[in-house]
C-alpha positions in Angstrom: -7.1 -20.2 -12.6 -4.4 -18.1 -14.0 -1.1 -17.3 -12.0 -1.9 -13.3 -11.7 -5.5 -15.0 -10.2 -3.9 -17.8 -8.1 -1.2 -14.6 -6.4 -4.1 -12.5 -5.8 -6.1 -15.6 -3.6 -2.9 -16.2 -2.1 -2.6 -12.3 -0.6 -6.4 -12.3 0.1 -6.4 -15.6 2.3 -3.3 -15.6 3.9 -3.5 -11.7 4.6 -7.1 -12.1 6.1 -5.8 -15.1 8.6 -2.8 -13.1 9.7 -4.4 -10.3 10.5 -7.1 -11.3 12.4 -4.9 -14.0 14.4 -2.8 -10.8 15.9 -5.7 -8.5 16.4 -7.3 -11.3 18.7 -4.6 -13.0 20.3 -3.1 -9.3 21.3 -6.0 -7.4 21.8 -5.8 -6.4 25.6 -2.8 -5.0 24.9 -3.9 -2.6 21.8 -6.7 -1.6 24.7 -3.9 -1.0 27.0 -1.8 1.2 24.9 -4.7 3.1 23.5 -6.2 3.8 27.4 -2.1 4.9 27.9 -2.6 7.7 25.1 -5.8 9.2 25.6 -6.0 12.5 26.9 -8.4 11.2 29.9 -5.8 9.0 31.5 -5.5 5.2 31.6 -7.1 4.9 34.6 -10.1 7.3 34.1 -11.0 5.2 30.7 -11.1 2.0 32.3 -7.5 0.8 33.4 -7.2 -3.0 33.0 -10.7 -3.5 33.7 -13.2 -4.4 30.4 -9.9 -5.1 28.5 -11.8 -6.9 25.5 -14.4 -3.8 25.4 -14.0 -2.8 21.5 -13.3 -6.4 20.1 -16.1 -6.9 18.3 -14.9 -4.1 15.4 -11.8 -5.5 15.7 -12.9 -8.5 14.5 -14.9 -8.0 12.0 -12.5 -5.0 10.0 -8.8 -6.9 11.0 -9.5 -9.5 7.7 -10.2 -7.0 5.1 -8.2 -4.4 6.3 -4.8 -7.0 6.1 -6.4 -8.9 3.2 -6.4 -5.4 1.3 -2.9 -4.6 2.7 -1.1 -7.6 1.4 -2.8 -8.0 -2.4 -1.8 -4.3 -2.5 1.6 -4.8 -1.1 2.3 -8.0 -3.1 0.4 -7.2 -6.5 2.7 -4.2 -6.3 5.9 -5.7 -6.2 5.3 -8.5 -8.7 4.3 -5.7 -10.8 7.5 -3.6 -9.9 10.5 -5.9 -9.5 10.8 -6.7 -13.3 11.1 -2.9 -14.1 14.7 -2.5 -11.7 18.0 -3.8 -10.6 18.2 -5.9 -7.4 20.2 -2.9 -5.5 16.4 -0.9 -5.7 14.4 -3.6 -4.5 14.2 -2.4 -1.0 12.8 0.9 -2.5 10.2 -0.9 -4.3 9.3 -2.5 -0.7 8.8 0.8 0.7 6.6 2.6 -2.5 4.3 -1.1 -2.4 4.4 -1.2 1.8 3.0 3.0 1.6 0.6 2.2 -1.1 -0.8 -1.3 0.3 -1.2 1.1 3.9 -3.3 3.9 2.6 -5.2 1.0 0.9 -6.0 -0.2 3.9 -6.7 2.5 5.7 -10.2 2.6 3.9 -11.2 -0.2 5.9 -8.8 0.3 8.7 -9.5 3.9 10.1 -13.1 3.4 10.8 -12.4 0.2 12.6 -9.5 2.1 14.7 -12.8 5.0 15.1 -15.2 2.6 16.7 -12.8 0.2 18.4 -10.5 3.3 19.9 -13.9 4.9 21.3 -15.4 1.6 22.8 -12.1 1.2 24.5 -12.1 4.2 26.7 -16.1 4.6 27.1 -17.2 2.5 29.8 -20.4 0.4 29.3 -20.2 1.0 25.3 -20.2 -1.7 22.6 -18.9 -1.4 19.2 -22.7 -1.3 17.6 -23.5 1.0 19.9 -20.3 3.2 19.0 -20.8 3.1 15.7 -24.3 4.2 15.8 -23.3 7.2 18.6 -20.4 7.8 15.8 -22.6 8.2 12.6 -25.5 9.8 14.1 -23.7 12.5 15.5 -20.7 13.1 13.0 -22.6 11.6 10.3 -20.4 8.8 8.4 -17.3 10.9 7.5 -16.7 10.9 11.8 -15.8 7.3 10.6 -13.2 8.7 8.7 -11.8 11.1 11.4 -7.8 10.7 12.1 -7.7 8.9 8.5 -5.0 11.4 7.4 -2.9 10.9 10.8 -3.2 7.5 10.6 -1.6 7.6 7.2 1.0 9.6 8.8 1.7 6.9 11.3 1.3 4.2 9.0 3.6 5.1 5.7 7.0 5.6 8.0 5.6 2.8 10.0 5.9 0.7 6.7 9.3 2.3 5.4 10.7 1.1 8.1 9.2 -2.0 8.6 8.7 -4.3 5.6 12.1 -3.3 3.5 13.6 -4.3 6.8 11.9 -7.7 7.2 12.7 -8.3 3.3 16.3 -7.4 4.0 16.4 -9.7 7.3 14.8 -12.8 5.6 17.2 -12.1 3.2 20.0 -11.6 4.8 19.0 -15.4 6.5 18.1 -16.9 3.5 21.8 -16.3 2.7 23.7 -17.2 5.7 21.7 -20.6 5.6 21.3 -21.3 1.9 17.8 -22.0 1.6 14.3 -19.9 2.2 13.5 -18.9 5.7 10.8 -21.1 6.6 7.6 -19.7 8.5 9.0 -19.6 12.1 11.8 -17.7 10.8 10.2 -15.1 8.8 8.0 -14.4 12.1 11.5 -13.6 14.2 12.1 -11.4 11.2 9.0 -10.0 11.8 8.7 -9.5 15.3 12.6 -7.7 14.9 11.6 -5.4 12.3 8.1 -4.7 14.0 9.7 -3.8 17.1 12.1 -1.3 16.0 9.3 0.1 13.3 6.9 0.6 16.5 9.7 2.4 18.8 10.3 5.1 16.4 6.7 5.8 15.3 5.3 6.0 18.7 4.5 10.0 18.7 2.3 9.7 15.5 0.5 7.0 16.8 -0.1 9.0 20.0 -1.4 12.0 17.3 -3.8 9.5 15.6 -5.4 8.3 18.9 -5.6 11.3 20.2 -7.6 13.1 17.1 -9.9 9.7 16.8 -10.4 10.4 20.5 -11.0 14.3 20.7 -14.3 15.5 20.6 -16.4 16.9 18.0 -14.9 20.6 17.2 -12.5 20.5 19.1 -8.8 21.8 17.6 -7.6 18.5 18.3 -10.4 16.9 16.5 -9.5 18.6 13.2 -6.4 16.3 12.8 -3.6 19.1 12.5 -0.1 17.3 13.1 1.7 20.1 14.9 -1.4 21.3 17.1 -1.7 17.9 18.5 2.2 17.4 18.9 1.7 20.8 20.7 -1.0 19.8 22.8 0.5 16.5 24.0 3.7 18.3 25.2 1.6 21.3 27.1 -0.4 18.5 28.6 2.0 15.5 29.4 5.6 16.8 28.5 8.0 15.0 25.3 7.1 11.9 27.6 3.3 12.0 26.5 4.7 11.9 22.8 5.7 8.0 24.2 2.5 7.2 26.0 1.9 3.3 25.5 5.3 2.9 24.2 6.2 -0.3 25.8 2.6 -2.2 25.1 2.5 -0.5 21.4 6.5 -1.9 21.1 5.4 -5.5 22.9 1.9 -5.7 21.1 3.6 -4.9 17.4 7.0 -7.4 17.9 4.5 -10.3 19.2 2.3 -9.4 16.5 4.9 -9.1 13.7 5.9 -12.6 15.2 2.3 -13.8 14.8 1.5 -11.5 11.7 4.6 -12.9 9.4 4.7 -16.4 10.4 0.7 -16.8 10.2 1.1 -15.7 6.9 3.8 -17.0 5.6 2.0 -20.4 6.8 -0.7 -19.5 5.3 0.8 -18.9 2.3 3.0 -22.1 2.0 0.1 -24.1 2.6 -2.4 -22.8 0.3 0.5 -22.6 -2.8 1.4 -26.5 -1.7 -2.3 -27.3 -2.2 -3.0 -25.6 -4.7 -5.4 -27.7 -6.6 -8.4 -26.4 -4.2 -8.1 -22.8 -5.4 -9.6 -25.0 -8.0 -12.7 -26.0 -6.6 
């Protein structure tokens, strides 16, 4: 297998496992933040009662969605850092981090769809969801809030991986070696945390157009009509709805995310020889 081949595995797998760890191990609190920013109130979609409801789509979109993040993210730096300095490397993290998310976002929006829905429907399933979904938005209502998610998710990655580079750096110096996998998940969780705090309001926008109903002016995914509509509804506060679960449920998971695969990662390049088989 040739190196270029051998990197790509290497993203695919260890992406796929760290992604689907967090989106499992955390799930009750994604459920909690999204009942927190719908428009129906936490306690009229379910409060903490059927807090696994929508786990199903979760699990089977989380693999691809972070396997498709990280061969992106990763196939785009090797390919970048040999063309500048050192001193631009953190702005090659954020131009692969933006392009590896809107990558993902093909697989990840109509997961978010169908898992958001299930979560704050009572007595729905994910299979049932989706069906509901594509029979009566056809499948581009799989598709709906793709553009605000993007939104959310490009800052959301500025912020976030040139800031866990810079703090596994910054470590990797102070020490002299490589931060090992425990380590690079405290970076993680730091960097995660902070990321999620300030991109809190668009991530309220994005649940609350994969949430609004069909026609509605919420529903057609304008920014400033939703920011609008949150702050006639529930005040600047709304624009923070789910704040602490969305900062907790991101820090853990950038804890669980980074180390899983960095793990991952050091264990399939240290045996190798069965990306051989």
């Amino acid at each position: 297998m040739k190196a270029h081949d051998h990197g790509f595995v290497v993203s695919l797998l260890s992406g796929a496992t760290a992604g689907t760890a967090v989106d499992l191990i955390l799930f009750p609190l994604d459920t909690v933040k999204t009942r927190l920013q719908s428009s129906e109130g936490f306690l009229k979609t379910g409060g903490f009662r059927g807090i696994y409801r929508g786990v199903g789509s979760s699990a089977l979109g989380s693999a691809p969605s972070a396997a498709l993040f990280f061969v992106t993210y990763d196939t785009m730096k090797q390919t970048l850092t040999p063309l500048c300095s050192e001193k631009f490397h953190p702005f090659l993290h954020m131009i692969s981090a933006s392009i590896g998310e809107v990558m993902a976002c093909i697989v990840r929006v109509p997961v978010e769809v169908v898992k958001q829905r299930t979560q704050t429907v009572r007595n729905s399933s994910s299979f049932s969801m989706l069906r509901l979904t594509v029979a009566s938005e056809g499948v581009q209502g799989l598709y709906r809030g793709y553009f605000s998610t993007i939104i959310r998710e490009i800052p959301f990655a500025l912020i976030q991986y040139p800031l866990w580079e810079i703090l596994k750096k910054t470590w990797s110096a102070k020490q002299g070696y490589s931060v090992n996998s425990w380590q690079a998940s405290l970076c993680g969780a730091v960097a995660g945390g902070i990321s999620a705090g300030l991109t809190t309001p668009l991530d309220v926008v994005k649940t609350r157009v994969m949430l609004a109903k069909k026609g509605s002016a919420v529903a057609e995914g304008n920014i400033l009509i939703v920011l609008k509509a949150v702050c006639r509804q529930n005040g600047i506060r709304g624009l923070y709805a789910g704040l602490l679960p969305r900062v907790a449920w991101i820090s853990i998971g950038g804890a669980v995310f980074f180390g899983v695969y960095e793990k991952t990662k050091n264990l399939i390049q240290k045996n190798s020889y069965l990306l051989q088989l």
